[in-house]
N, CA and C atoms as an extended XYZ file, in Angstrom:
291
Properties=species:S:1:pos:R:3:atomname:S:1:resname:S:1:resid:I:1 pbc="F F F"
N        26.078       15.039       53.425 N   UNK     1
C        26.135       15.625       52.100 CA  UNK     1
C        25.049       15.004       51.228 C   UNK     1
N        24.188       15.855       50.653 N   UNK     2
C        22.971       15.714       49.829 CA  UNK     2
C        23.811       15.200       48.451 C   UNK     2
N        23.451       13.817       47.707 N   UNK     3
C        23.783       13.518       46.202 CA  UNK     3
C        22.284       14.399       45.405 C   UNK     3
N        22.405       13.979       44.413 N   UNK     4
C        21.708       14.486       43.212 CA  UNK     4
C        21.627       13.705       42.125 C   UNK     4
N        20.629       13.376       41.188 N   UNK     5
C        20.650       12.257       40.676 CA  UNK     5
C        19.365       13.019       39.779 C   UNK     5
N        19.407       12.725       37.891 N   UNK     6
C        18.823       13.407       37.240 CA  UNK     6
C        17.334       11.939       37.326 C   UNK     6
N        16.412       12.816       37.321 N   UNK     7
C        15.324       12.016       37.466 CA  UNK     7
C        14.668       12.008       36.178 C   UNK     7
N        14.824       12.938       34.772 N   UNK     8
C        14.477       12.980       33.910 CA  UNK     8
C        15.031       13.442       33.110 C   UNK     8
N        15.827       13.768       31.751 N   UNK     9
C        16.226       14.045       30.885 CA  UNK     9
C        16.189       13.906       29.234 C   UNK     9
N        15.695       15.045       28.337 N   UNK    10
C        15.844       14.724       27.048 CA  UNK    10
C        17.147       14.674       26.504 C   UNK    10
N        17.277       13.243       25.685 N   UNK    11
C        18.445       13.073       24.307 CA  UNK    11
C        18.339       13.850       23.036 C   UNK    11
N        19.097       14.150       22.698 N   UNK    12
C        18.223       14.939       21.411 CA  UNK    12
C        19.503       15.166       20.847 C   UNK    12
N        19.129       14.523       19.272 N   UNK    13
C        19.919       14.323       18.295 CA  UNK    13
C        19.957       15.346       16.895 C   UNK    13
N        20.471       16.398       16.584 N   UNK    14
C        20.098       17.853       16.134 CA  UNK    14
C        19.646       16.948       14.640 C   UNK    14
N        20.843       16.076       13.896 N   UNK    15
C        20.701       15.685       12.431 CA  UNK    15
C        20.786       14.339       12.639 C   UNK    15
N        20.487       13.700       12.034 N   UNK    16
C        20.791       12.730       11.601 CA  UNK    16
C        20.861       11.889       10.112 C   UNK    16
N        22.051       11.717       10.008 N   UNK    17
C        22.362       12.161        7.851 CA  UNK    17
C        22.635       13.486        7.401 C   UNK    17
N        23.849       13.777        8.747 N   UNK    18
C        24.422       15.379        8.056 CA  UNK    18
C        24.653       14.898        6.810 C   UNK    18
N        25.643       14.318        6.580 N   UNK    19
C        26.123       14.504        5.179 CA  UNK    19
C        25.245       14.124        3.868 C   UNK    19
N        23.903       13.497        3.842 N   UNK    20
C        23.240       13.110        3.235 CA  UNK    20
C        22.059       14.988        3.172 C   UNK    20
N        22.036       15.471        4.245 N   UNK    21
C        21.521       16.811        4.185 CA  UNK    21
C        21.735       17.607        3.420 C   UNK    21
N        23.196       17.753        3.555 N   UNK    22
C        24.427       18.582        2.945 CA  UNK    22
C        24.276       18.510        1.469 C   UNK    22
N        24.447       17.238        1.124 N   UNK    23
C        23.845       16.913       -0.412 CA  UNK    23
C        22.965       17.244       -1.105 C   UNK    23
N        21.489       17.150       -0.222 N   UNK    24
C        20.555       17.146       -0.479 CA  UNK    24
C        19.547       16.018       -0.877 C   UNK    24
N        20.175       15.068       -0.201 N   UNK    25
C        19.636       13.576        0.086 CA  UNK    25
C        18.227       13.740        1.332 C   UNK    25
N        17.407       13.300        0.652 N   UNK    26
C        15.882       12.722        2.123 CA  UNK    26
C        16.305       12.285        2.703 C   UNK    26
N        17.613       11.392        3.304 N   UNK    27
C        17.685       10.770        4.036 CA  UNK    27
C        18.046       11.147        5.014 C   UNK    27
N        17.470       12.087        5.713 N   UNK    28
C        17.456       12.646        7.011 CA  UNK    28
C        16.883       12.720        8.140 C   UNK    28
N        16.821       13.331        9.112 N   UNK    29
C        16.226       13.334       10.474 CA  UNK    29
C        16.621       13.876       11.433 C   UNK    29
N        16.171       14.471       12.453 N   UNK    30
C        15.734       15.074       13.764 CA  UNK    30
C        14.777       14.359       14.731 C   UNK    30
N        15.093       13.745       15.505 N   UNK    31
C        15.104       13.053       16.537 CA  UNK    31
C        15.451       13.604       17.985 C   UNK    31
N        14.467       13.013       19.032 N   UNK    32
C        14.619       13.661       20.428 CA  UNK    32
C        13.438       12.447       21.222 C   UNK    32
N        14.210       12.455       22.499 N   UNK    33
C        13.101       11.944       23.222 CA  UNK    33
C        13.036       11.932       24.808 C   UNK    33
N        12.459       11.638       25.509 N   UNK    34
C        11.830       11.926       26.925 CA  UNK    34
C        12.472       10.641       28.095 C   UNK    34
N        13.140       10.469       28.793 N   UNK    35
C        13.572        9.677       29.340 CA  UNK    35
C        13.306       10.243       31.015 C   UNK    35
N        12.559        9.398       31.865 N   UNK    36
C        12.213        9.435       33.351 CA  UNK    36
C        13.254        8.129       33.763 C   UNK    36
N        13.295        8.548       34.712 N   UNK    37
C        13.821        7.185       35.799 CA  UNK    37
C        14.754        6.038       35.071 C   UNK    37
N        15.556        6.099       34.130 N   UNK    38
C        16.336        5.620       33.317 CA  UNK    38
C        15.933        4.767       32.519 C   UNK    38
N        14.347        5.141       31.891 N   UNK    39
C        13.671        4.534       31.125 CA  UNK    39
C        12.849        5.547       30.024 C   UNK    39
N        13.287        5.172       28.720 N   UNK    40
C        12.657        5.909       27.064 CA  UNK    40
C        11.106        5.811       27.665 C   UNK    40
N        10.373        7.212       27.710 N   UNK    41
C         9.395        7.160       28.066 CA  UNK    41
C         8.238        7.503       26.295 C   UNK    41
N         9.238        8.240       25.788 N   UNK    42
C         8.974        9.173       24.611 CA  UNK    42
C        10.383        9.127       23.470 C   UNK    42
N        10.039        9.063       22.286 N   UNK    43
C        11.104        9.503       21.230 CA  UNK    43
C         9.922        9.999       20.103 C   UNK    43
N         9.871       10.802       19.405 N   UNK    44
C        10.386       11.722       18.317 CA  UNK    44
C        10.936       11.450       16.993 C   UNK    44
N        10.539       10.916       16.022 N   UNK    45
C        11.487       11.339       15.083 CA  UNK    45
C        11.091       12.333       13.515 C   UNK    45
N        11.677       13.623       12.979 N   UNK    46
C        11.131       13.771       12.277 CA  UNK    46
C        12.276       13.779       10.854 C   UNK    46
N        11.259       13.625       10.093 N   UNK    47
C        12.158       13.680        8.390 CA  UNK    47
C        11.469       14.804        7.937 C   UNK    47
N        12.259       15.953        7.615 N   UNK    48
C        12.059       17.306        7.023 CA  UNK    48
C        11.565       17.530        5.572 C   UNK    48
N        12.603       16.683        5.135 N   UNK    49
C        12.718       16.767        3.044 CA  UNK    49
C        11.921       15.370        2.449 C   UNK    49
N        10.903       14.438        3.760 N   UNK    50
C         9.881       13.707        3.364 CA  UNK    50
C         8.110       13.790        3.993 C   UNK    50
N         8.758       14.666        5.120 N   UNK    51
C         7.695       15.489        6.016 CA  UNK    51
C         6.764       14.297        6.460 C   UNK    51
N         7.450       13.323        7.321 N   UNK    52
C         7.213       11.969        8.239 CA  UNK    52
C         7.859       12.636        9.565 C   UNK    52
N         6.567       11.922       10.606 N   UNK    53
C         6.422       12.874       11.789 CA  UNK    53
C         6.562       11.605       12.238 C   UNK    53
N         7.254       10.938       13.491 N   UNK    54
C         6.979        9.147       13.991 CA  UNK    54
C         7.257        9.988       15.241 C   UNK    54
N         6.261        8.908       16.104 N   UNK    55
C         6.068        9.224       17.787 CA  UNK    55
C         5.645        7.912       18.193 C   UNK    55
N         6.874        7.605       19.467 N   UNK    56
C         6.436        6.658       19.986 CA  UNK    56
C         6.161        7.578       21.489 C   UNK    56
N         5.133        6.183       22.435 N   UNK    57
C         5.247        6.704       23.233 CA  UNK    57
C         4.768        5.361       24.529 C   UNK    57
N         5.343        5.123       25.159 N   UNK    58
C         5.637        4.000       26.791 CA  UNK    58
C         4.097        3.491       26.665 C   UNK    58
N         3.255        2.500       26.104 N   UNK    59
C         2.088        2.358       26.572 CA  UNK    59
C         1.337        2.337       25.852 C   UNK    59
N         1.155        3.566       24.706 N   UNK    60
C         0.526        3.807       23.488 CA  UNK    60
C         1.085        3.469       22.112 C   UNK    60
N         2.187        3.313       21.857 N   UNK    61
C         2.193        2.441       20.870 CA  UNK    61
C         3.033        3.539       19.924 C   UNK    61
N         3.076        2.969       19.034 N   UNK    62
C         3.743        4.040       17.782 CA  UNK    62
C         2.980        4.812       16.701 C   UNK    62
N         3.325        5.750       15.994 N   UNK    63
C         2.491        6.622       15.291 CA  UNK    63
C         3.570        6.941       14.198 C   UNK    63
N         3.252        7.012       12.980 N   UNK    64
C         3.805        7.878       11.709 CA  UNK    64
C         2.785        8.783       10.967 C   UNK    64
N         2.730       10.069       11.083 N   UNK    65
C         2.123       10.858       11.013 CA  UNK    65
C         0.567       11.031       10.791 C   UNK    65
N         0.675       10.416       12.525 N   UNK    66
C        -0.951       10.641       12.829 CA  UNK    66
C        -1.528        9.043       13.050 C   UNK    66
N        -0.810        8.272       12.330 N   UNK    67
C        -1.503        6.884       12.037 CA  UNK    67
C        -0.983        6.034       13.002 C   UNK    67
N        -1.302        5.114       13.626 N   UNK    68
C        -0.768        4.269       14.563 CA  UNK    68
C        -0.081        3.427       13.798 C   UNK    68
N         1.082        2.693       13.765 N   UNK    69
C         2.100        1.612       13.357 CA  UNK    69
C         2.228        0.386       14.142 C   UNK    69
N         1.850       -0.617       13.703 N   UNK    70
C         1.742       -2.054       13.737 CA  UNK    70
C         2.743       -3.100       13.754 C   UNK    70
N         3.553       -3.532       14.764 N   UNK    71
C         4.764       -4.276       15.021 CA  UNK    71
C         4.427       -5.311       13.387 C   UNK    71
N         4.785       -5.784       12.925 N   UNK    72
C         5.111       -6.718       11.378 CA  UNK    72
C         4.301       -7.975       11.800 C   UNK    72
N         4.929       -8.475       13.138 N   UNK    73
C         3.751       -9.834       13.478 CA  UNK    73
C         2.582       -9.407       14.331 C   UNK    73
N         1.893       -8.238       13.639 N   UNK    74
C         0.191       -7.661       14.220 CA  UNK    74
C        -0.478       -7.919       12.909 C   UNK    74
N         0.357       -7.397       11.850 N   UNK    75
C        -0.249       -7.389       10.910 CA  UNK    75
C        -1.199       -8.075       10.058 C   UNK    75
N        -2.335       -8.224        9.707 N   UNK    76
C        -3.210       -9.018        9.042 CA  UNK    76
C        -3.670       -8.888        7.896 C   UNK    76
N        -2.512       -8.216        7.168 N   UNK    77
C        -2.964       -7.924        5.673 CA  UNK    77
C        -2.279       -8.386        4.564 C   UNK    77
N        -2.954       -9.070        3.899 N   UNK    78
C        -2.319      -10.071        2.453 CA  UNK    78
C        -0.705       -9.337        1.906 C   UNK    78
N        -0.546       -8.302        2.416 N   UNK    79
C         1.238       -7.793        1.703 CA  UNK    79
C         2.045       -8.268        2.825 C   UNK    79
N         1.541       -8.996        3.966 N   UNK    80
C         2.659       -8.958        5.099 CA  UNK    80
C         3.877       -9.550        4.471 C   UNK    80
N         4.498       -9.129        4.728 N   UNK    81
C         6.439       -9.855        4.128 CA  UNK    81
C         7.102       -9.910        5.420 C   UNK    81
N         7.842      -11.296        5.567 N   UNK    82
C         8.391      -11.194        6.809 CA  UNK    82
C         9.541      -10.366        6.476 C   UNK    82
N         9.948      -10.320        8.275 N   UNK    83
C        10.973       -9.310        8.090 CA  UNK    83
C        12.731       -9.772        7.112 C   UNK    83
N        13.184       -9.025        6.785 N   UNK    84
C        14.677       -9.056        6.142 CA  UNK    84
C        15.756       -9.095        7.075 C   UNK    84
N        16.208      -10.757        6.930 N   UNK    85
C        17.054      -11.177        7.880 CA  UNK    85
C        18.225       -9.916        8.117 C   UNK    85
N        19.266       -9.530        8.529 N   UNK    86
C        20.360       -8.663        8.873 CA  UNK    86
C        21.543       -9.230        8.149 C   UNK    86
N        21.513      -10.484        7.638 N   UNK    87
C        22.343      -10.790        6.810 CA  UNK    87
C        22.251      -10.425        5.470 C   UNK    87
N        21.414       -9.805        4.523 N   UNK    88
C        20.724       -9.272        3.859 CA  UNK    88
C        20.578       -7.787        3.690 C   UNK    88
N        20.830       -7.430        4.630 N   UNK    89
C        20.688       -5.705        5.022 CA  UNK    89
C        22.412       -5.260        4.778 C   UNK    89
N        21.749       -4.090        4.345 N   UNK    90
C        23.056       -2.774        3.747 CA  UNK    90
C        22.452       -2.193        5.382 C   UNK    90
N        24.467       -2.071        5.832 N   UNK    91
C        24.398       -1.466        7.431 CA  UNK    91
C        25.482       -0.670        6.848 C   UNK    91
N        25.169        0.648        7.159 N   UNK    92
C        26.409        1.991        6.843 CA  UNK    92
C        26.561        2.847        8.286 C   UNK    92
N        27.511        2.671        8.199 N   UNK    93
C        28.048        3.860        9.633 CA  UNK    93
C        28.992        5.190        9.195 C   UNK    93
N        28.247        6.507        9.936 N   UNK    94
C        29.066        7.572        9.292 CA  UNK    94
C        29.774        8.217        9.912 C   UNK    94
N        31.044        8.046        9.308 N   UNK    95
C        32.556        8.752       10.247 CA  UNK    95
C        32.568       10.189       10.350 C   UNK    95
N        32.470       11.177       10.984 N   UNK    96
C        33.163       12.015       11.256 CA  UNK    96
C        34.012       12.780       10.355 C   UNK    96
N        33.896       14.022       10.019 N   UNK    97
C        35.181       14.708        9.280 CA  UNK    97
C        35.837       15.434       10.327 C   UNK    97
């Protein structure tokens, strides 16, 4: 008996910040991405109501619309701010109606 085993598959996330949509909050997104051999090869993300396009991609690096994006410790420019510990950070999770 022959198994079967998915060798590639996209995730793809329709909204993200329904309820912030719904409102009419920017804080939204559409997101999707490319997964081979049980590894993120590709993700996607777009914001509609700020019209920010982000693409990463396995190798090449990251992009926000059009521009390549720079991990925080690449950076070499007099505004660098380190990053904001997580103790510090507003974390919201959204339940379900």
């Amino acid at each position: 008996q022959k198994s079967h085993s998915i060798l590639f598959y996209f995730p793809f996330y329709s909204t993200q910040g329904t309820t912030n949509f719904a409102s009419g909050l920017p804080l939204t997104c559409v997101s999707i991405g490319f997964c081979d051999g049980g590894k993120v090869q590709m993700g996607v993300v777009y914001a509609p109501m700020t019209n920010e396009l982000y693409l990463g991609l396995r190798g090449y690096g990251s992009y926000r619309n059009g521009k390549r994006i720079l991990p925080r410790n690449n950076k070499t420019t007099a505004d660098t701010k380190p990053p904001t510990p997580l103790s510090s950070a507003v974390v919201n999770y959204e339940f379900g109606y």
